[in-house]
N, C-alpha and C positions, 0 to 999 in steps of 0.2 A: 627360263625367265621370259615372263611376256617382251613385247619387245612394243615400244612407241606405237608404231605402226597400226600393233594388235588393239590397242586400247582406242585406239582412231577407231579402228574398223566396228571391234565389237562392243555393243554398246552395254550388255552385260557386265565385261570385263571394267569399261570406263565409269559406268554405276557405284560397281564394287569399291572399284578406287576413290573415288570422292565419296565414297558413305564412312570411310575412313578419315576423313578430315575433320579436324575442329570446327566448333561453329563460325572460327574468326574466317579459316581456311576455306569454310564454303562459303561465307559471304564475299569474299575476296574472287574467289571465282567465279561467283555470280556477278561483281561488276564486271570482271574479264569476259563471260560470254556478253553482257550485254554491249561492251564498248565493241568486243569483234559485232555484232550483230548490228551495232550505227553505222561502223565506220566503212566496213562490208559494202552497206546497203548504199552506202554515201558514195564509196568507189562506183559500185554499178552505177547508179542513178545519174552520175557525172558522164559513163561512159554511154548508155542507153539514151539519151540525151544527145550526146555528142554525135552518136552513130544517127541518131535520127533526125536531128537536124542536115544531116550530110546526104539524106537519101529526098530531102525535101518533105517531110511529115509534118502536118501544121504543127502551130503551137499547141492549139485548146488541146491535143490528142496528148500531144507532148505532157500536157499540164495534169489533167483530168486523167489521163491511162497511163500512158508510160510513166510516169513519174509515178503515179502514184501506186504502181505494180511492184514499181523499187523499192519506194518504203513499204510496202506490205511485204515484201519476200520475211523479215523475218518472222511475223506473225507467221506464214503461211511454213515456215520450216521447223517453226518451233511447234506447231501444231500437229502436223504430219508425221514429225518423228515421236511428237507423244503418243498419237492415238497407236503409231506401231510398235510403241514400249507398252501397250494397255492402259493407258495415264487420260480415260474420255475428258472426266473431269478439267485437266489442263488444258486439253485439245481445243473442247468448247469453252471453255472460262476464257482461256486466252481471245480467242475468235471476237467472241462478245464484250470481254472487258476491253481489248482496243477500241471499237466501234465507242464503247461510254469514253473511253480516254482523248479520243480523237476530238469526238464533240465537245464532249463537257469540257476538258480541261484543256485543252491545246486551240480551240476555235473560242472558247469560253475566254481562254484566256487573251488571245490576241484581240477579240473584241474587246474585250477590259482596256489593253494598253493602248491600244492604237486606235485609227478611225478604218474603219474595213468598208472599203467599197462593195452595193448590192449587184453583182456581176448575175443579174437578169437569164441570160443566156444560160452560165454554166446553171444553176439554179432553178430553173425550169425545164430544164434537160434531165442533168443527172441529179437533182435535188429528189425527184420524185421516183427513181432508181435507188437515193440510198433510204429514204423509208420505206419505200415499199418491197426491196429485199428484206429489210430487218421485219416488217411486220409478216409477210412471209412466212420469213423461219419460224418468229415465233408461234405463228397460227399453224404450222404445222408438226411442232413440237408441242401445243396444245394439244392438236390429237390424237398423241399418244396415249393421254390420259385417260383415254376409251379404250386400249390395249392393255392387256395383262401386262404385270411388273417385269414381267422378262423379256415381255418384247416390246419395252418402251425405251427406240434407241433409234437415232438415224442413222439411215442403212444406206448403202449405195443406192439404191434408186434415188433416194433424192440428193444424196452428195452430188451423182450425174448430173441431178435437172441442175441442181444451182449451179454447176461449171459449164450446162448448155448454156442460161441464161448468161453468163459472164461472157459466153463469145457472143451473143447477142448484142450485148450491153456495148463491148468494145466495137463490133460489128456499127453500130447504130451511132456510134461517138465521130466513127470517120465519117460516115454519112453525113451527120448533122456538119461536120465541117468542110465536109467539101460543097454542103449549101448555101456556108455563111461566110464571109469574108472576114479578116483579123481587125476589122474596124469594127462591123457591125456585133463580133464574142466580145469587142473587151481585150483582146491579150494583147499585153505589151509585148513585140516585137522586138525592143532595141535592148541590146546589153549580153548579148549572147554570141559568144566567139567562134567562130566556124574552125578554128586552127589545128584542132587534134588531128593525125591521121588515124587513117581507118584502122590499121593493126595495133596502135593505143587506146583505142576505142575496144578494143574487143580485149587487150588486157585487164582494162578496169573492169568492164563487165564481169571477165572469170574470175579474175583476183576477188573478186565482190563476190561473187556465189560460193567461195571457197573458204574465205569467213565467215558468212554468213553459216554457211552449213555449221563448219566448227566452234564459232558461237551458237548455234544453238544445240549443239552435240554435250556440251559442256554448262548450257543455263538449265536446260531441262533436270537431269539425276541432281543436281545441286539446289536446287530449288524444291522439288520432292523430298530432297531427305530434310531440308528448312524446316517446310510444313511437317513432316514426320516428328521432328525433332520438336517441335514447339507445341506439339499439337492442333494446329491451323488446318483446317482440308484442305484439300491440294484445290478445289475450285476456286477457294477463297485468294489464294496467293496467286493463282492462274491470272484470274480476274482485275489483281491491284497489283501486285512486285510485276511477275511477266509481264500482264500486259501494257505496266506502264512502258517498260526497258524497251519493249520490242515496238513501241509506239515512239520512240525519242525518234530515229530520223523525222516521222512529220513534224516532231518536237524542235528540234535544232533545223529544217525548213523552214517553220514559222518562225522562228526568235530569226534567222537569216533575211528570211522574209522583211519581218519589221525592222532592224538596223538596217536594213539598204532602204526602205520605204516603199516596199514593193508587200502590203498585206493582202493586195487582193492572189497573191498566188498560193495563201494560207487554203482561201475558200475553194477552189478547184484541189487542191492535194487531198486535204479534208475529206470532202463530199466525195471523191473518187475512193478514199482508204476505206470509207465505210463501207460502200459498193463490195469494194475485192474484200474485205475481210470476212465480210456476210458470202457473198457466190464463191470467190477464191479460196478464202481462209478455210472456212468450216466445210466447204464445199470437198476441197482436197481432200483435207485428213478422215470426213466422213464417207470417201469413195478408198482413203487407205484401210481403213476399217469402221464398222461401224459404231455410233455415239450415244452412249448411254446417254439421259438426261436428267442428273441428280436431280431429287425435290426441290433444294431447292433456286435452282434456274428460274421455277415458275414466282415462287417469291422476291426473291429478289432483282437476279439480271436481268430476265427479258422484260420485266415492268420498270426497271428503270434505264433501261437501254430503248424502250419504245417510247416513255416519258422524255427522253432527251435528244431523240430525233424530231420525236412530234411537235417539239414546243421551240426546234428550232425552224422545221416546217412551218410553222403559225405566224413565227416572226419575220419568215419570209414573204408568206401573205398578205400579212397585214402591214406591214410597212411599206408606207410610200413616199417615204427618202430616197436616198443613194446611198444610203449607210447604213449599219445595224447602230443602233444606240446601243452606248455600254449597258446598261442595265441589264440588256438580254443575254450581253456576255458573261455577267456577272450571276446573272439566273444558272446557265449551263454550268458555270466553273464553280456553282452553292452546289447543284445537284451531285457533280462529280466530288466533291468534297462528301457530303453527306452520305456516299455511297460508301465511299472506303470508311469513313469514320465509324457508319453503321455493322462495317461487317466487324470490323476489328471488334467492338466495343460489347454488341450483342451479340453476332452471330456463333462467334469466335467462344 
């Protein structure tokens, strides 16, 4: 008889097991990997945090990278172990469906409730880091389409370059803060406890990578046999169920965010998650192996993944307030609405 352990390790074994489950039984464990995949990422992020404030690391870094590496860890793990189960589809769906989730519906939406400060700084920094990796990927998953059907897939070469750029990006984040003082970013300073020690701090961290992993050991095969079972493509459900679940810590950030009255730390999480989900995210899983790119990616995610960076680019442009107006948030979180509504309704 298998034994616990077995079913941890081998992910075949743990597949077989859950494709045995009722449909009630895989939806149930689909919200179980995803709450280990919040709560995981929530632990690390408190203790990553912790440890960093202790070693003297500004905030913007703190805000804009580190934090926002924490909440990406589950995209990046649920990613990574799809494309080494053969699963490109969810690899990349995932990747890019948080990137639409992030903006559209999580920065969409906090702009709807709240008033969000234009933090200049983080936004003109890494604002043009998170469109321009996503337009990026997508212009060079464009030119595949000039390569034969079998070899239209991202390979390690370029998984590498996006994880070079990613140490570039963080590389250039300390930089820009060791030239600007926490007056002249914008970050609020005050409200953050120095009190953990150091070997609590490095609990949470591992506790947090240790769920993380095992939620996403358990949302992947559960979520496949969904799509199997219903007949959905597995990019589809990548794209809306996964990459909502594996998007809720920025989710439960921001709603944290706005009940304390603290919205402007939505827009650094944000604009950083999209960064790492594009170099990080897709970048990993397509240096663990490399990513087919269903047809259709080009119809539908990367044009409405580049449609909802770009137009939240624009409004950062062209606005010269110190706020976003709802409207625009209301724009992002119409797009991200019509996107799932569309795959379900038509594609589906």
């Amino acid at each position: 008889m298998s034994t616990l352990w077995q079913y941890l390790i081998e992910d075949e074994l743990l597949a077989e097991l859950i494709s045995r489950f009722p449909l009630w039984g895989l939806l149930l464990t689909t919200v179980a990997g995803i709450l280990l995949l919040s709560k995981g990422a929530d632990y690390m992020i408190d203790g990553v945090v912790d440890l960093a404030e202790r070693t003297g690391l500004p905030k913007v870094v703190i805000g804009a990278t580190i934090v926002s590496l924490g909440t990406t860890m589950p995209e990046a793990f649920v990613s990574v172990l799809a494309a080494f189960e053969g699963d490109p589809g969810l690899a990349l769906g995932n990747g890019v469906g948080s990137i639409i989730a992030d903006t559209g519906l999580i920065f969409g939406l906090t702009a709807l409730i709240s008033t969000v400060p234009l933090n200049r700084y983080i936004l003109n920094r890494n604002g043009w880091w998170q469109v321009g990796s996503a337009t990026l990927l997508a212009l060079l998953a464009s030119l595949l389409l000039f390569l034969p059907l079998e070899k239209r897939f991202i390979g390690r070469p370029m998984g590498i370059g996006l994880l070079i750029l990613l140490g570039i990006y963080m590389y250039m984040n300390f930089l820009w803060s060791r030239g600007h003082s926490e007056e002249e970013i914008g970050t609020d300073t005050e409200g953050h406890e120095k009190g953990a020690p150091l070997w609590l701090c490095w609990v949470k961290i591992a506790g947090g990578i240790v769920m993380v992993i095992f939620g996403a050991k358990i949302l992947i095969p559960a979520a496949s046999e969904i799509a199997l079972r219903l007949g959905v493509p597995q990019d589809i459900i990548a794209a809306t169920m996964v990459a909502f679940g594996t998007s809720l810590p920025e989710l439960m950030t921001a709603i944290t965010a706005v009940r304390k009255g603290h919205p402007e730390i939505t827009v650094g999480n944000v604009v950083g998650a999209d960064v790492l989900n594009c170099l990080f995210v897709i970048g990993a899983a397509a240096t663990a192996r490399p990513l087919s790119v269903p047809p259709n990616f080009y119809l539908i995610h990367f044009p409405v993944m580049l449609l909802t960076l770009w137009s939240f680019r624009v409004f950062v442009t062209a606005n010269r307030g110190k706020t976003f107006p709802r409207w625009q948030g209301l724009w992002l979180l119409a797009i991200y609405l019509g996107y799932v509504t569309f795959q379900y309704t038509v594609l589906n």
